[in-house]
TIZAMAR-886516 format. One record per residue (C-alpha): residue number from 1; chain; x negated, y, z negated. Coordinates in nm, 3 decimals. Example, Ala and Ser with C-alpha at 12.3 -4.5 7.8 and 13.67 -1.06 7.14 Angstrom:
TIZAMAR-886516
i->1; ch->A; px->-1.230; py->-0.450; pz->-0.780
i->2; ch->A; px->-1.367; py->-0.106; pz->-0.714
end
This chain:
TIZAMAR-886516
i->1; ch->A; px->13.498; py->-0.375; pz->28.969
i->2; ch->A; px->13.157; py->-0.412; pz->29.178
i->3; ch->A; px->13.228; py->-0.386; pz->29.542
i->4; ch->A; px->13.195; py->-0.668; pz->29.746
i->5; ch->A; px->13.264; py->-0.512; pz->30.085
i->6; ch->A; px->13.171; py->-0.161; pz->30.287
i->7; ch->A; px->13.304; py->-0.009; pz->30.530
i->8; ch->A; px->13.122; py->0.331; pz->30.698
i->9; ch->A; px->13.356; py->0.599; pz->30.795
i->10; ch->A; px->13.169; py->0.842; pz->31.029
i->11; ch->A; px->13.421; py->1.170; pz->31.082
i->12; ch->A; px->13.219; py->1.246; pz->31.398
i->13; ch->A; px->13.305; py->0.908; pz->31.599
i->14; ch->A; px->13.665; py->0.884; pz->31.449
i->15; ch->A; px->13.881; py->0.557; pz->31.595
i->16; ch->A; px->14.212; py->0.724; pz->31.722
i->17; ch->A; px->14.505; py->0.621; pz->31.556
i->18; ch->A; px->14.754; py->0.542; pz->31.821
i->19; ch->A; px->14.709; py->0.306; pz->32.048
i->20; ch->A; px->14.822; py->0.568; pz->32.355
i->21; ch->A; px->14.545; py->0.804; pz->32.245
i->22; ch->A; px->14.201; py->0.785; pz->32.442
i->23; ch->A; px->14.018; py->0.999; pz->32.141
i->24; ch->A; px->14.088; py->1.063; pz->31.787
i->25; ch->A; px->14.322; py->1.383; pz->31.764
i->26; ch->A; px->14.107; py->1.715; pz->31.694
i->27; ch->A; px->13.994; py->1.790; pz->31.329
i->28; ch->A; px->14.194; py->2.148; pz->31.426
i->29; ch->A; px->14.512; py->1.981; pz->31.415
i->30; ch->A; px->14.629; py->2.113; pz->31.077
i->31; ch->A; px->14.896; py->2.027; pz->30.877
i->32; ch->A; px->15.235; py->2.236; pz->30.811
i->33; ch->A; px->15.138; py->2.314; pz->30.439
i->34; ch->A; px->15.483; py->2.505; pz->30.262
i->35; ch->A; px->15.297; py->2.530; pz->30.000
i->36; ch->A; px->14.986; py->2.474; pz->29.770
i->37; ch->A; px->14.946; py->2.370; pz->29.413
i->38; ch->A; px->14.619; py->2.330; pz->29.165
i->39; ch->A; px->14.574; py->2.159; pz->28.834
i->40; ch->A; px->14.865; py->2.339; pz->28.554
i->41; ch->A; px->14.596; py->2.411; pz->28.322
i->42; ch->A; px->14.460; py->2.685; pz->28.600
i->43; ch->A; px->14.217; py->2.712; pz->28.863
i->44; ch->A; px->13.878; py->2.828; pz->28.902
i->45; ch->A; px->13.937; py->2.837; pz->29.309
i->46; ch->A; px->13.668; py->2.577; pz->29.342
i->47; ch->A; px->13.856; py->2.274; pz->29.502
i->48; ch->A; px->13.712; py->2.084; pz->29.750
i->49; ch->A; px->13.983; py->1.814; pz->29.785
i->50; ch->A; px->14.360; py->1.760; pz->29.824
i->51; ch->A; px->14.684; py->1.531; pz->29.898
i->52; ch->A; px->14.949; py->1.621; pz->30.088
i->53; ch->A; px->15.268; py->1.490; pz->30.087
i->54; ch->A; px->15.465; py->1.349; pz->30.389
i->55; ch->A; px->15.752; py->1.137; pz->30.232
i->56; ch->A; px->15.843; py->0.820; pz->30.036
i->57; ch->A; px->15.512; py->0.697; pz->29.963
i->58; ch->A; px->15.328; py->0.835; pz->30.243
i->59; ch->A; px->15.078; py->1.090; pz->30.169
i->60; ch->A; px->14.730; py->1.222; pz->30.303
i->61; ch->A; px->14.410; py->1.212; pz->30.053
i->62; ch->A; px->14.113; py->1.429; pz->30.202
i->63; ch->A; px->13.769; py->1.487; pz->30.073
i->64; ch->A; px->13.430; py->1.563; pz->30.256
i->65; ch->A; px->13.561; py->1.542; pz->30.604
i->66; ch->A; px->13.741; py->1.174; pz->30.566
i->67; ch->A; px->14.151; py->1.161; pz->30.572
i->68; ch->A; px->14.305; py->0.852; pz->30.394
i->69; ch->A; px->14.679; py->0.777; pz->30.454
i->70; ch->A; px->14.867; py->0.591; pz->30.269
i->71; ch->A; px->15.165; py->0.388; pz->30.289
i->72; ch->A; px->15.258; py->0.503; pz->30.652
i->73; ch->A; px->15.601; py->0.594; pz->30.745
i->74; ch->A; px->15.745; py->0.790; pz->30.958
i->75; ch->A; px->16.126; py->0.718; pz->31.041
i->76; ch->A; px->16.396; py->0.999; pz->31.043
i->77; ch->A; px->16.700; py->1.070; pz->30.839
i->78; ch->A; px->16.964; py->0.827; pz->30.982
i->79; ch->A; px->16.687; py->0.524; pz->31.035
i->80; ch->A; px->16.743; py->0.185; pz->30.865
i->81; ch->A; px->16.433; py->-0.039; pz->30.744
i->82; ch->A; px->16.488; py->-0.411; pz->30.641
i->83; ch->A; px->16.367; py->-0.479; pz->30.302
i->84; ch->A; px->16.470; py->-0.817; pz->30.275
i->85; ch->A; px->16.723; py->-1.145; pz->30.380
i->86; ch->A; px->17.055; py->-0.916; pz->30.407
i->87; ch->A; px->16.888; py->-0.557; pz->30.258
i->88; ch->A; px->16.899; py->-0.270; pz->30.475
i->89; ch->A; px->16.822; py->0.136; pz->30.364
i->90; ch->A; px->16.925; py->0.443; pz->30.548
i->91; ch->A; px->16.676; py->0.675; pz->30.542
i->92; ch->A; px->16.788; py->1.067; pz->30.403
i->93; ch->A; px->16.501; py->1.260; pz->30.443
i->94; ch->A; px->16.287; py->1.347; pz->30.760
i->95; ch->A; px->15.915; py->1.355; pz->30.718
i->96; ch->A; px->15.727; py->1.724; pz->30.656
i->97; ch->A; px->15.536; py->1.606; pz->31.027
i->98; ch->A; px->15.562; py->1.305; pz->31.251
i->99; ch->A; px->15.312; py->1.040; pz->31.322
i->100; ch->A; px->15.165; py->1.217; pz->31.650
i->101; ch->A; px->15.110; py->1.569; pz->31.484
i->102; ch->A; px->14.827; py->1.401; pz->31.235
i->103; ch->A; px->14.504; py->1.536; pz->31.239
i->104; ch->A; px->14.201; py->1.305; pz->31.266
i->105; ch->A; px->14.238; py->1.010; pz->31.026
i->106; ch->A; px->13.942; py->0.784; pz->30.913
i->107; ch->A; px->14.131; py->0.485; pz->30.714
i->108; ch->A; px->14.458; py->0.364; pz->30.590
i->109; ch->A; px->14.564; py->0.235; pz->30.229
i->110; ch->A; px->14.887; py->0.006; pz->30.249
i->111; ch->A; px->15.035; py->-0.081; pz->29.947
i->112; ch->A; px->15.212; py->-0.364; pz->30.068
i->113; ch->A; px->15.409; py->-0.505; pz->30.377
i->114; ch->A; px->15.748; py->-0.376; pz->30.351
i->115; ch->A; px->15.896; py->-0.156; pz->30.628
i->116; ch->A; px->15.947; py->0.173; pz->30.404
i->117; ch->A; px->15.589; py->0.164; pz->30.359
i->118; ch->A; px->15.495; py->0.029; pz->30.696
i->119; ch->A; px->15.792; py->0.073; pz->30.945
i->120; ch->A; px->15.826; py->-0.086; pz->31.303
i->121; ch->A; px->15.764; py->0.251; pz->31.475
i->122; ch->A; px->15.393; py->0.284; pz->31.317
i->123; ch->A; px->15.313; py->-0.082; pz->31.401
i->124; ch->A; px->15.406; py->-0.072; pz->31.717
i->125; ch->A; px->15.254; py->0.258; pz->31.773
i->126; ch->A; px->14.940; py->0.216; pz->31.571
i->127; ch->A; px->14.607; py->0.136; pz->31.764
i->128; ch->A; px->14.502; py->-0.226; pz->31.647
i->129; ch->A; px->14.128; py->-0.143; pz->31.626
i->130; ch->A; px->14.217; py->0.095; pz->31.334
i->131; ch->A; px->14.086; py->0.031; pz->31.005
i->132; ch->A; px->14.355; py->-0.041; pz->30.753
i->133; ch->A; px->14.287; py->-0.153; pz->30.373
i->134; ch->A; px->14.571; py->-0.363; pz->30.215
i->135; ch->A; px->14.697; py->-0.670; pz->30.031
i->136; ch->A; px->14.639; py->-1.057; pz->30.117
i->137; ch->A; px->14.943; py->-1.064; pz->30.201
i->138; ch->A; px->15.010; py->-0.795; pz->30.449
i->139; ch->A; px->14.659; py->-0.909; pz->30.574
i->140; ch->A; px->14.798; py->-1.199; pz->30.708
i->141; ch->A; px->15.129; py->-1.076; pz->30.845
i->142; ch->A; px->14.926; py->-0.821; pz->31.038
i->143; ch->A; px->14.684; py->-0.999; pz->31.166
i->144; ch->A; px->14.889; py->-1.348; pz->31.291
i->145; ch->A; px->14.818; py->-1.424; pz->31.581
i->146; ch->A; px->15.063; py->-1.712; pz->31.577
i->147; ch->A; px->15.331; py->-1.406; pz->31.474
i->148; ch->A; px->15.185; py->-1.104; pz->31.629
i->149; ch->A; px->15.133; py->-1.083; pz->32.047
i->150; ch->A; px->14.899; py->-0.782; pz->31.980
i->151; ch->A; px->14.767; py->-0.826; pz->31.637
i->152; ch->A; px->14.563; py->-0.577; pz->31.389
i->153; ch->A; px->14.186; py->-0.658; pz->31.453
i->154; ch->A; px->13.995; py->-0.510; pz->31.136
i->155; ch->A; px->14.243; py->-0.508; pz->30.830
i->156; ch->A; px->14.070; py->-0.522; pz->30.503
i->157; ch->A; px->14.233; py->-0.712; pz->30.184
i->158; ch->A; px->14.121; py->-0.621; pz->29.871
i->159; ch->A; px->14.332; py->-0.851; pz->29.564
i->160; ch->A; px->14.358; py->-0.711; pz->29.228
i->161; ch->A; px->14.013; py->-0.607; pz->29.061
i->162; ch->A; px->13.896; py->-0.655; pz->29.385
i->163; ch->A; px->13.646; py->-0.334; pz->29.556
i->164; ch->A; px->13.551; py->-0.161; pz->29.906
i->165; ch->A; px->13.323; py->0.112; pz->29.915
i->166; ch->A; px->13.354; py->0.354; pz->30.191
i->167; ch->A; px->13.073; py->0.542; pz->30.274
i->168; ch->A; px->13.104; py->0.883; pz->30.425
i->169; ch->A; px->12.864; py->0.923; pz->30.706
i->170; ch->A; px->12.745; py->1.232; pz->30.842
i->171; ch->A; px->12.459; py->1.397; pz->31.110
i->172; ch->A; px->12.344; py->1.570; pz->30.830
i->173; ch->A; px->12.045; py->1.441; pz->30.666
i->174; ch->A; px->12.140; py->1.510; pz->30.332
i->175; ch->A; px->12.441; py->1.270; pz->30.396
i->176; ch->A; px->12.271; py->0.998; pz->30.624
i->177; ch->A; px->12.267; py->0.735; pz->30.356
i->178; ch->A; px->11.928; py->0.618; pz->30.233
i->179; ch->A; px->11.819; py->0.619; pz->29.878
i->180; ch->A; px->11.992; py->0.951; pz->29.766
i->181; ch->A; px->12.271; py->1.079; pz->29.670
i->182; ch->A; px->12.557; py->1.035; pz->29.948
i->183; ch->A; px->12.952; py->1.068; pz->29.941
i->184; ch->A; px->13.175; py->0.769; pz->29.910
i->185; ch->A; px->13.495; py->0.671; pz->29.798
i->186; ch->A; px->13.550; py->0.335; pz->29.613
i->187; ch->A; px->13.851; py->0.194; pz->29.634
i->188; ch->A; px->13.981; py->-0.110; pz->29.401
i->189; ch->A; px->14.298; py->-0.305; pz->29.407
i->190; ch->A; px->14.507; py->-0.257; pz->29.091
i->191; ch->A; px->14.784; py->-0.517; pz->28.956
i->192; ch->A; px->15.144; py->-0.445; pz->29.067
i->193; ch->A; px->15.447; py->-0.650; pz->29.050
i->194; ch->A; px->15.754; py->-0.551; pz->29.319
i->195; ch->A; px->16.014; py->-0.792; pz->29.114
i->196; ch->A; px->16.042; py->-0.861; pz->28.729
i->197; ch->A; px->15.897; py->-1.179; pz->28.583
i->198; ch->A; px->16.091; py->-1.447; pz->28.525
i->199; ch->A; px->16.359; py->-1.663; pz->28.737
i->200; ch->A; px->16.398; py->-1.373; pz->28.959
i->201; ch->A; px->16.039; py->-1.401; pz->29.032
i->202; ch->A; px->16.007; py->-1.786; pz->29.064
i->203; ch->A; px->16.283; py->-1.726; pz->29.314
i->204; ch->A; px->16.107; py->-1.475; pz->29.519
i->205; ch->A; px->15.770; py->-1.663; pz->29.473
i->206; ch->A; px->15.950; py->-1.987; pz->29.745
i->207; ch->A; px->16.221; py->-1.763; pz->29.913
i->208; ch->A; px->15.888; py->-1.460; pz->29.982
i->209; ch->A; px->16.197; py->-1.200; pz->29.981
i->210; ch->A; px->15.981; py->-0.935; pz->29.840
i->211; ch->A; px->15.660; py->-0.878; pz->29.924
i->212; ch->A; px->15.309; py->-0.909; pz->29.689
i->213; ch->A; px->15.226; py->-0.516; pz->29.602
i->214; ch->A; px->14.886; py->-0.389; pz->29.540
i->215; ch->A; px->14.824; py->-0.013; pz->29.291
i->216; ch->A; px->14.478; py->0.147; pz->29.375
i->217; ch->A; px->14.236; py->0.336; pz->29.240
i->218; ch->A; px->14.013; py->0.541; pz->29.398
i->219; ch->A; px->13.689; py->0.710; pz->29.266
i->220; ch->A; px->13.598; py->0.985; pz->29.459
i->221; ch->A; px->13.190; py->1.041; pz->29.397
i->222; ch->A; px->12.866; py->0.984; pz->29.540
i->223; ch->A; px->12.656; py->0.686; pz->29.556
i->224; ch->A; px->12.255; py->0.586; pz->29.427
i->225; ch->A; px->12.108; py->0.348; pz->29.617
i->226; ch->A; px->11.856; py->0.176; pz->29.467
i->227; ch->A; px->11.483; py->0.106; pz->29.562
i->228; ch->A; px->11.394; py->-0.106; pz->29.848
i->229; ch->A; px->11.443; py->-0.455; pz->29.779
i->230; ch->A; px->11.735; py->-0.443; pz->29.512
i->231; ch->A; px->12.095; py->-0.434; pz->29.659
i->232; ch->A; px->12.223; py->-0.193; pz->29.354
i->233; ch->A; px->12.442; py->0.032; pz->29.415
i->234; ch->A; px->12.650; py->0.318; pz->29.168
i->235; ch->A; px->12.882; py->0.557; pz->29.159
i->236; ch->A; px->12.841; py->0.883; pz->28.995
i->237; ch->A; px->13.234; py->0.939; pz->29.026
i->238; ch->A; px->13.369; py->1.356; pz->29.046
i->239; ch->A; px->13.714; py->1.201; pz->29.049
i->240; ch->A; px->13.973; py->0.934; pz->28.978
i->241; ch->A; px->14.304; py->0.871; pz->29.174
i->242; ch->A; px->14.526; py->0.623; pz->29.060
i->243; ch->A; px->14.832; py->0.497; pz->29.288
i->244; ch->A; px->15.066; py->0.243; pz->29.093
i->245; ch->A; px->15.194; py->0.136; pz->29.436
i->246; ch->A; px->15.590; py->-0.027; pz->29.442
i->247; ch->A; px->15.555; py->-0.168; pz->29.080
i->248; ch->A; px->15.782; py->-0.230; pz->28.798
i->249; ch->A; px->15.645; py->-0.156; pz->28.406
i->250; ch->A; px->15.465; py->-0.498; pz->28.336
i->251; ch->A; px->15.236; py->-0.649; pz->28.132
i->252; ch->A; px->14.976; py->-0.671; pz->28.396
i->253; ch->A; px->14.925; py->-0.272; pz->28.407
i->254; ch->A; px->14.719; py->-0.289; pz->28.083
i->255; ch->A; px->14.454; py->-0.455; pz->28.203
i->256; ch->A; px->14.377; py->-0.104; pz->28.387
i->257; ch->A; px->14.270; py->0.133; pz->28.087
i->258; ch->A; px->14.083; py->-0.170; pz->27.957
i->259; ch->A; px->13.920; py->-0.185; pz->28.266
i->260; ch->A; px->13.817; py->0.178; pz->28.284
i->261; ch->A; px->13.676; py->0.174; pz->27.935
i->262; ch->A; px->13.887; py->0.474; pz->27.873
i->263; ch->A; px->13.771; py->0.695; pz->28.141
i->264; ch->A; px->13.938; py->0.963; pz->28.261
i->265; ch->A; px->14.199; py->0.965; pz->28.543
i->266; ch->A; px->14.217; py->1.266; pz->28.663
i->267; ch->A; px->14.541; py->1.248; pz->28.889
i->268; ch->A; px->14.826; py->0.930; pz->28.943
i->269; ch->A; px->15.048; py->0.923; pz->29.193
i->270; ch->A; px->15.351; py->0.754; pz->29.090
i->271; ch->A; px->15.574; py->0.585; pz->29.272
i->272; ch->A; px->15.922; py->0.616; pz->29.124
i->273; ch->A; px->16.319; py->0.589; pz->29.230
i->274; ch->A; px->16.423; py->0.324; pz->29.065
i->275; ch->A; px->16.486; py->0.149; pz->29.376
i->276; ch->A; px->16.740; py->-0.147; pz->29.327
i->277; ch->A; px->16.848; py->-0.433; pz->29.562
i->278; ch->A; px->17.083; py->-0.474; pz->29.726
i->279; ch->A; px->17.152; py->-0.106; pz->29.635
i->280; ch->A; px->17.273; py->0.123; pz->29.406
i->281; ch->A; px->17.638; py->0.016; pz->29.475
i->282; ch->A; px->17.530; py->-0.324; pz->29.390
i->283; ch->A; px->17.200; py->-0.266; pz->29.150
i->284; ch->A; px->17.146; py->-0.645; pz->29.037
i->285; ch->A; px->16.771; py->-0.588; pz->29.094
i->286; ch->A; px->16.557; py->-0.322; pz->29.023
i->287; ch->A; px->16.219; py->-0.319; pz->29.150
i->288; ch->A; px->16.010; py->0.019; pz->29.150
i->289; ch->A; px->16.018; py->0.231; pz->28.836
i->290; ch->A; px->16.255; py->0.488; pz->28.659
i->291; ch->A; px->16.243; py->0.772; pz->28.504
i->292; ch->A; px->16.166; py->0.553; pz->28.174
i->293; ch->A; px->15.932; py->0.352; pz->28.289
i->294; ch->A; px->15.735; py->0.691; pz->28.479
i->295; ch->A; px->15.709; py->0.763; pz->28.126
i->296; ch->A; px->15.563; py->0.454; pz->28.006
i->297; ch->A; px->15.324; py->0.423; pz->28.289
i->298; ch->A; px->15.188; py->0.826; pz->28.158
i->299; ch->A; px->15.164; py->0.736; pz->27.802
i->300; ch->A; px->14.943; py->0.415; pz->27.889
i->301; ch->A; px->14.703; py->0.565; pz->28.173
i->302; ch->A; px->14.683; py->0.952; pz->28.019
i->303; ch->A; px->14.624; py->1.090; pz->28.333
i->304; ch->A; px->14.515; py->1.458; pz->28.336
i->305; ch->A; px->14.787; py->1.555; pz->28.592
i->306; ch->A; px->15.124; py->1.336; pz->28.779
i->307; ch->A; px->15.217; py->1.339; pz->29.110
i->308; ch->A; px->15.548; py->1.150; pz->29.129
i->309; ch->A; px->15.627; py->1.004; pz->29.506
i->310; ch->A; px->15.836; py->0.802; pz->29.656
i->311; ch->A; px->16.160; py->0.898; pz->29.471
i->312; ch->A; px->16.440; py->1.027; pz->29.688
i->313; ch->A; px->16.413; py->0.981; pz->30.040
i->314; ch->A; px->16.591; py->0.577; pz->30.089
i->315; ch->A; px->16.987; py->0.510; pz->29.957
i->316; ch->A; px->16.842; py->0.209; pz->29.786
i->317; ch->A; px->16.683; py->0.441; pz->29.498
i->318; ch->A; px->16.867; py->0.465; pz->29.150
i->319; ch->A; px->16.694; py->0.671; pz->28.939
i->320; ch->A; px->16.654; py->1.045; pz->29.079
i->321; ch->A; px->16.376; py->1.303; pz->29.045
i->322; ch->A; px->16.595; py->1.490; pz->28.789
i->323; ch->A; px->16.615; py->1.226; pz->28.572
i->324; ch->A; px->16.222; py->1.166; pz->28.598
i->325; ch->A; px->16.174; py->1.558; pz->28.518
i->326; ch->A; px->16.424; py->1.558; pz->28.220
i->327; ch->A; px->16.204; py->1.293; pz->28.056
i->328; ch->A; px->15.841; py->1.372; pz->28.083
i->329; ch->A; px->15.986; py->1.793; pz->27.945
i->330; ch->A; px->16.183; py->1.614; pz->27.672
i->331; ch->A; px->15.879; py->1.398; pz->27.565
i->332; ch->A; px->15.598; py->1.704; pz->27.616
i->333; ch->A; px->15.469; py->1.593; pz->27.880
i->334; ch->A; px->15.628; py->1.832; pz->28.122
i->335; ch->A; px->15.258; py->2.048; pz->28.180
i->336; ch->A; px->15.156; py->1.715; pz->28.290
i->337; ch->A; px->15.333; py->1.714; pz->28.587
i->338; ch->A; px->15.319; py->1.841; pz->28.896
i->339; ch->A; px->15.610; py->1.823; pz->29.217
i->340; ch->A; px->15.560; py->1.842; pz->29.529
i->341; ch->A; px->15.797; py->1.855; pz->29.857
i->342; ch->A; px->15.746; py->1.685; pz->30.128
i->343; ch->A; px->15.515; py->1.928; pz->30.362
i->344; ch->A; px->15.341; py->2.042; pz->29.991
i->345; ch->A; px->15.013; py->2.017; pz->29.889
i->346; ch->A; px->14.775; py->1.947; pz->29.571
i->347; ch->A; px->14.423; py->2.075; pz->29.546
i->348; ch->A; px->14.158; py->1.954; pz->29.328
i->349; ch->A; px->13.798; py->1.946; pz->29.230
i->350; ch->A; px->13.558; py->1.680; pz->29.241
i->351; ch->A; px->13.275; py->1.699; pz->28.981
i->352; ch->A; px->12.921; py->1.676; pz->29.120
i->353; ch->A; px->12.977; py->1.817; pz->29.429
end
């Protein structure tokens, strides 16, 4: 998991993120927090880092001055997205803020191309100079000229195993780069699989009904940079963060401990629901994760604390929170957990800092 690419996120000369803006909103602009949580096992009131949740998948990740969003939407209770030939979902939650009331952000992390990740609104609203980090896939439908009269300009597509580092630049010396210890998050594409293998997915594979999916992980830390003459560069990571993305339980997801050599994530956010097509009226396909498979997916990574996302707020998920709840407390993994409402926040510590 080497990086191949960079990309140098200065908070002081922030793109803005809509296209009508002429600067990047202020780094005053705050967001509504109801409420704040830290790691079950306690605080020491030490944190330095946090994600705070929006809706569906769509959450803000902040450390050392740079804002990550993820999975951006931002459609009301009433709104329909189209998730495929003949599948619609009616949104049922509104969003704790809407896209204008952001503060300053630095980057986003799409999971994939599918409009309750990525709705119409935000594309057409989004400024197209603004850095966005993503799948092959969602790459190309962003950036098609042939498809797209005003197309994304720097989108970033990382495949599975594949890395970005993002640097975190700042006026102070101590954070100006050069061979020392700076901030930076890496961020790697994880394996993720939107539609069961099998016919179902040979099917999908020619009709492209779904869309490829990308999990992440991202290592929160700072970087060495080697001596003059050697391209080298480490990671000395103070955190892990593991997103599983739109994914079923599959064989692919245990390549990731392997990868990691058994080291520690500290926090996953899951993304659950149990979301089946054409809908739960009509569940022939399901194609996020249940309350079962949650499960699974916390036995195999061991992550020190869950986040579960992405679980009520579309009629096209099965599988409720409760249900999700009722398993990790009946299998002792309850103090495992935490939930958070949309407008709620987690705080957290990264080593080394």
């Amino acid at each position: 998991m080497t990086p191949r690419r960079h990309l140098h996120l200065d908070p002081t000369k922030r793109q803005p993120l809509l296209k009508d803006q002429a600067i990047a909103n202020e780094d005053t602009t705050s967001l509504p927090v109801k409420k704040v949580f830290t790691k079950p096992s306690g605080s020491k009131g030490d944190e330095d880092a946090s994600v705070y949740f929006i809706g569906t998948a769509t959450t803000v990740i902040e450390w050392c001055g740079i804002r990550i969003l993820t999975d951006p939407n931002f459609l009301h209770a009433g709104d329909h997205v189209h998730l495929g030939p003949g599948v619609t979902a009616q949104r049922k939650t509104n969003p704790a803020v809407d896209l204008h009331e952001l503060p300053a952000i630095d980057c986003i992390l799409l999971s994939h191309y599918h409009e309750d990740h990525f709705d119409q609104f935000v594309e057409k609203s989004l400024n197209k100079s603004f850095d966005i980090i993503t799948t092959p896939h969602a790459k190309e439908c962003l950036t098609s000229g042939e498809s797209k009269e005003d197309p994304f300009r720097t989108v970033h597509d990382l495949d599975f195993f594949d890395s970005m580092m993002l640097h975190i630049d700042r006026k102070e010396p101590s954070h100006a780069g050069g061979y020392g210890k700076a901030p930076a998050i890496k961020v790697t594409g994880m394996p993720g699989k939107h539609v069961p293998p099998g016919p179902l997915a040979m099917a999908n594979d020619l009709l492209q009904a779904v869309p490829p999916t990308n999990g992440w992980l991202l290592e929160l830390g700072y970087t060495f940079k080697a001596p003059t003459g050697s391209d080298a560069e480490s990671v000395d990571v103070g955190f892990r963060i593991y997103i599983s993305g739109d994914t079923l339980f599959v064989d692919e997801l245990q390549e990731i401990p392997k990868r990691l050599r058994d080291e520690k994530i500290d926090l996953m956010l899951v993304h659950l629901g149990g979301t089946t097509i054409p809908g739960p009226s009509m569940p022939l396909l399901m194609v996020t994760m249940d309350a079962d498979q949650g499960l699974k997916l916390m036995e195999l990574m061991k992550p020190d604390v869950t986040i579960p996302i992405h679980y009520d707020d579309y009629s096209v998920f099965l599988s409720p929170l409760s249900d999700f709840k009722k398993k990790v407390d009946d299998e002792g993994w309850g103090e495992k957990v935490v939930y958070l409402d949309r407008g709620e926040q987690y705080r957290f510590k990264v080593r080394g800092a």
